[in-house]
C-alpha positions in Angstrom: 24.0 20.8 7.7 23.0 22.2 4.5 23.1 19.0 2.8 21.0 17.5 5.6 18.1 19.6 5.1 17.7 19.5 1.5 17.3 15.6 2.4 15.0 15.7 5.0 12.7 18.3 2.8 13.2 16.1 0.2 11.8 13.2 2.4 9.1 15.2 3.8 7.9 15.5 0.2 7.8 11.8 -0.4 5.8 11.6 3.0 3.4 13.4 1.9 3.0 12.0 -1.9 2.8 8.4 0.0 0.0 9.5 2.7 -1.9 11.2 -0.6 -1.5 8.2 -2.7 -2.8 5.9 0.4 -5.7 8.2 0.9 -6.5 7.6 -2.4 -6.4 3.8 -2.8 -7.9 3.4 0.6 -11.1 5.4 -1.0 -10.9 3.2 -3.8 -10.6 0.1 -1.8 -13.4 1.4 0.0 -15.6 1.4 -2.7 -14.6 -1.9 -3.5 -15.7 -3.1 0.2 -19.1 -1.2 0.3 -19.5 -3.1 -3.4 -18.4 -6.6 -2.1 -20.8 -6.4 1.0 -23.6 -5.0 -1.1 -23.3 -8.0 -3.8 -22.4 -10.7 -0.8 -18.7 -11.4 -2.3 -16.3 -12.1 0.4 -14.3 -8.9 1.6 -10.8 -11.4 1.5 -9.0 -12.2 -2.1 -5.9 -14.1 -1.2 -5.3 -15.2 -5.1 -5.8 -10.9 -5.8 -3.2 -10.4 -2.8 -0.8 -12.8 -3.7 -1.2 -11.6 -7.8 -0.5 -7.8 -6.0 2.6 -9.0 -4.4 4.4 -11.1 -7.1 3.8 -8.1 -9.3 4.7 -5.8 -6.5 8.4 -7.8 -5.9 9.7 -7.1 -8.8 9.6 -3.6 -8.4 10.7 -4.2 -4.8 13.9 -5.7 -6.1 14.9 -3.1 -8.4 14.3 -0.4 -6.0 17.2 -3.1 -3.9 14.9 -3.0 -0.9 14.1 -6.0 1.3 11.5 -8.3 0.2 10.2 -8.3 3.9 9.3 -5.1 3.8 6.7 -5.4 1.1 5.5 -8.0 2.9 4.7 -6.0 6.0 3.4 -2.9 4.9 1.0 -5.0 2.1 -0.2 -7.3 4.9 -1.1 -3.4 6.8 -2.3 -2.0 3.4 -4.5 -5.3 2.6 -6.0 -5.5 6.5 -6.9 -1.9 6.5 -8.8 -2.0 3.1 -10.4 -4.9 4.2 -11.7 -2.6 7.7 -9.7 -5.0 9.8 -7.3 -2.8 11.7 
């Protein structure tokens, strides 16, 4: 049991480094939208999403997780910076 809840504190830490680091980029994005509506650019990229992901799939592959998943949770990440959630 010992073992088990070195892990799980272990995984709680990641948790909370990933919700920090979202905060952050969602502020940034945020900025990014507020600029975008300001300067009448459209709120969508789909050339800057699909740049993010190729670069973002190599990293998925060494980390030997499931291409999928980036999929997913960047199609989540790029709605909710774009206030569509």
């Amino acid at each position: 049991m010992d073992q088990l809840q070195k892990w799980r504190k272990q995984v709680n830490v990641i948790d909370r480094v990933l919700i920090r680091t979202l905060g952050k980029r969602f502020n940034i994005t945020g900025k990014i939208q507020t600029f975008k509506k300001k300067n009448g650019l459209p709120t969508k990229h789909a050339d800057r999403e699909t740049d993010i992901l190729k670069k973002l799939s190599m990293e998925i592959k060494k980390q030997h997780l499931p291409m999928v998943l980036l999929k997913k949770l960047y199609k989540i990440i790029f709605n909710y910076s774009r206030g569509q959630y």
